[in-house]
N, C-alpha and C positions, 0 to 999 in steps of 0.2 A: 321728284318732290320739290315745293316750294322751298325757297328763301325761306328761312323763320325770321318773322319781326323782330327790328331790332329799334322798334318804338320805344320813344324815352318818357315814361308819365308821372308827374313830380308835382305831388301835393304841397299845399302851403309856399305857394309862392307869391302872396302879393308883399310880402316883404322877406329881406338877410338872407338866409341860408339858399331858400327856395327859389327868389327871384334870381340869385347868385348863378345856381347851379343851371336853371334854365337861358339864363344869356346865355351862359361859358359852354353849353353843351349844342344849344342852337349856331354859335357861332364855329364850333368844330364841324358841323354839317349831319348833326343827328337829326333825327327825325323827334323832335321833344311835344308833351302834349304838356302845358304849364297850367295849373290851376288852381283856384283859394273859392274861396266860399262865396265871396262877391265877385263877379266878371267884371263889372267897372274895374277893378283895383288891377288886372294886368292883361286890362286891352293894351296898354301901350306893348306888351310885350311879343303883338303878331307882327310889329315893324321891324322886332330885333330876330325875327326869324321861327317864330313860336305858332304854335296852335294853342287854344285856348277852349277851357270848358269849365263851367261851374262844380263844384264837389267839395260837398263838405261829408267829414270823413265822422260827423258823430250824428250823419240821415244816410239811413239804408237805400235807400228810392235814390238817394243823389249820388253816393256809391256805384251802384249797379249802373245809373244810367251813365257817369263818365266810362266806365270800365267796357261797358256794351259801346261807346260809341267808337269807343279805339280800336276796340275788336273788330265792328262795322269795318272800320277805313283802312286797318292795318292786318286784318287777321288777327291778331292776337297781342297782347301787351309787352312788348322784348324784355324793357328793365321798367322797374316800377321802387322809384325814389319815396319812400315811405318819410315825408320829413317836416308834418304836420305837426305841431307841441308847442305848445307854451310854459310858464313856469308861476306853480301857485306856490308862496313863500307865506310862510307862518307856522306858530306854534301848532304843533301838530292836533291838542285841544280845541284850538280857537276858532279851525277852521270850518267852515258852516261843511255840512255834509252834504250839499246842491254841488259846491264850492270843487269835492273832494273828487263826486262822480265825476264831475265833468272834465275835471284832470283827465282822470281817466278813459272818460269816452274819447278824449281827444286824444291822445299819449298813448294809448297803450291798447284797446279797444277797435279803436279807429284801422292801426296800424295791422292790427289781425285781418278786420275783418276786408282791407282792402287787399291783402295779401291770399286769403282765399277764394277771391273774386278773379284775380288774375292767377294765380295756380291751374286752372284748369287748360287754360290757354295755353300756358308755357307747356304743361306735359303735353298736351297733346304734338307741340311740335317739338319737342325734346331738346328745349331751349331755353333759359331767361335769366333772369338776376332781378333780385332782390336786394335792396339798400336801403339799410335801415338807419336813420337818423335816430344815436344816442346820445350818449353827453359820459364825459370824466364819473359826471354824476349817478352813473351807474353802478361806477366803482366803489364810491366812498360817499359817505351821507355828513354833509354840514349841519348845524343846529336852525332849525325854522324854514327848512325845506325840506322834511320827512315825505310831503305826498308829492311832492314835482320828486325828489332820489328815487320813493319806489317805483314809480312808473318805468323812470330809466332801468332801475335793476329789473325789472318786468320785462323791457325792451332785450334787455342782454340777456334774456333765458330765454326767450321766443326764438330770438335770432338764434342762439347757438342750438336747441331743437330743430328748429326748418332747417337750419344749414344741412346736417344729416341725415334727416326726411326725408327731402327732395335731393339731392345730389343725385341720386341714380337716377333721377328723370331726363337729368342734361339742367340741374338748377340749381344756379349758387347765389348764395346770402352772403352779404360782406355789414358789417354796423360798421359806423364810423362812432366815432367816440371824441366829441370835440369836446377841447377846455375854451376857454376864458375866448368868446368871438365877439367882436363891437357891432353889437344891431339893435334893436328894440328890443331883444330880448330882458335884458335888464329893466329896462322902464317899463316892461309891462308888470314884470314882475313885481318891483314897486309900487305900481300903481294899484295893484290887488289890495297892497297892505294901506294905501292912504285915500282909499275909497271906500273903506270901512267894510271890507270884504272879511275883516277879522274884528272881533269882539276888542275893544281894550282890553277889561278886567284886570285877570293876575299878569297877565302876558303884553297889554301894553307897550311898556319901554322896551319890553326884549324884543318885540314886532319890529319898533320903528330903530332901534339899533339894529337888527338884520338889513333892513332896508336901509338904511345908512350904510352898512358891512358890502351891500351890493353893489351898491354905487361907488364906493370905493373900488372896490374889485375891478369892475369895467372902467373907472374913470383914474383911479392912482396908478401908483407906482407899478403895479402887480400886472398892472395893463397892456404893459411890454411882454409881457411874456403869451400875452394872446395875440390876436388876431383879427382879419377883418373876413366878412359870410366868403368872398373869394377864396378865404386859402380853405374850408371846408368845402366847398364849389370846384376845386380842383381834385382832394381825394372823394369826392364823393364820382368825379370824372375817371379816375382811376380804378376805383370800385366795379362801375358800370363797363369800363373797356376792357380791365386786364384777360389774360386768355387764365390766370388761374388766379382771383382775386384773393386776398389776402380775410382773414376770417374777420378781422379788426383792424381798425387806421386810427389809431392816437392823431388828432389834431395838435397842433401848436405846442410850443414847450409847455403851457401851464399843463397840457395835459399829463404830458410823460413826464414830469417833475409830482405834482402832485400823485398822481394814481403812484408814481415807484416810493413816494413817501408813505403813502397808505401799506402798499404793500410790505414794508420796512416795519413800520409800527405796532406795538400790542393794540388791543382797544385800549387800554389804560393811558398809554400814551397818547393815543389820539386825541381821547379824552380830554386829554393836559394842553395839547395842541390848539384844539379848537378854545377850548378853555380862557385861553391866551386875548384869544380875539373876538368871543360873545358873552355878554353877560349872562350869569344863570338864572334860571327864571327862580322865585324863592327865596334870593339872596345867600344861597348856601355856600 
């Protein structure tokens, strides 16, 4: 019997997380396939040891055809880095419902349907791993990021389902769960709210005080206790190598400080927590 593939294919890589994980696992001597939606954005990345294929993960047709082409060269998909997502911040009201889907088609949607694409491949060699890019934010919900949290709490019930699914295939699921990491992540998220991606109205100030609340986050004090896409680029390397991966990898202190805070807390207190650090929309 063949070798089962132990091709590495890792969505969302022309910037942070994605591009991170694709150097650091090309340069270990994996077989990695790196890909984002525009090919311009990480040709540079066939010099650092990569293959490269266009794929975006919210067109069915561009799905299928990264997934067949790896299959093509490799047999089959070995690990398949699910780490595609963005983050839409606003009053959960304000947000246009275009806005809301598309969270979704990318976040949480994307992340399925690329995983049953390559599910067939891995059983059949009775082989593979799955890594799923979540966030803290799966755990615990801020004020004016209801539809980027559910997504993630969407991500962690996928994940923890497939893990037990497939296991008896020879097929393991690990999420990672990173807190507070320095990339664009933050500025795009910002820039949702200051591009008019959300109504003023009644929500207004609380909009642009979250978006101020973010950049704080990534850019103050709080900022130490995160991290840069390499230290999620290493356990997500860990994920994909271990011989018995771990079900979850809390990223950076904000993670494991926050999520054991949440976990400590009533709602009530949370409540009072968050309370501390966003205005309420209402003035109540």
């Amino acid at each position: 019997m063949a070798e089962p593939s132990m091709a590495v294919l890792i969505t969302g890589c022309s910037t942070g997380i994605g591009r991170a994980t694709a150097e650091r696992m090309a340069a270990k001597g994996h077989t990695v396939y790196a890909t984002a939606r525009r090919i311009e954005s990480i040709r540079d990345l066939e010099s650092a040891g990569c293959r490269t294929l266009a794929l975006d993960v919210t067109d069915e047709a561009s799905m299928r055809s990264a997934v067949a082409a790896v299959e093509e060269a490799e047999g089959a998909v070995g690990a398949l880095v699910n780490n595609a997502g963005y983050s839409q911040s606003g009053a959960v009201e304000s947000v246009k419902p275009a806005d809301v889907r598309m969270q979704f088609e990318t976040n949480v949607f994307g992340l399925i349907r690329m995983s049953q694409l390559v599910l067939p491949g891995m059983r059949a060699q009775r082989s593979g791993r799955i890594v799923n890019v979540g966030s803290m934010g799966g755990k615990l919900t801020f004020p004016g990021g209801g539809i980027y949290h559910a997504t993630k709490h969407a991500v962690e019930a996928i994940s923890d389902a497939l893990r037990f699914e497939v296991r008896g295939f020879g097929i393991d699921v690990a999420l990672i769960e990173p807190g507070l990491i320095k990339t664009e992540f933050a500025s795009t998220a910002v820039g949702a709210l200051n591009s008019g991606t959300v109504d003023e109205g009644p929500y207004g100030e609380f909009n642009q005080m979250v978006a101020a609340s973010t950049v704080g986050a990534y850019e103050g004090p709080t900022a130490r206790l995160g991290g840069g896409p390499e230290t999620v680029a290493k356990a997500i390397e860990r994920a994909v190598t271990s011989r018995r991966p771990r079900a979850r990898y809390p990223v950076t202190p904000s993670a494991r400080v926050i999520m054991g805070l949440r976990a400590l807390l009533t709602d009530r207190m949370w409540d009072a927590f968050v309370g501390a650090q966003f205005p309420q929309p209402g003035g109540r």
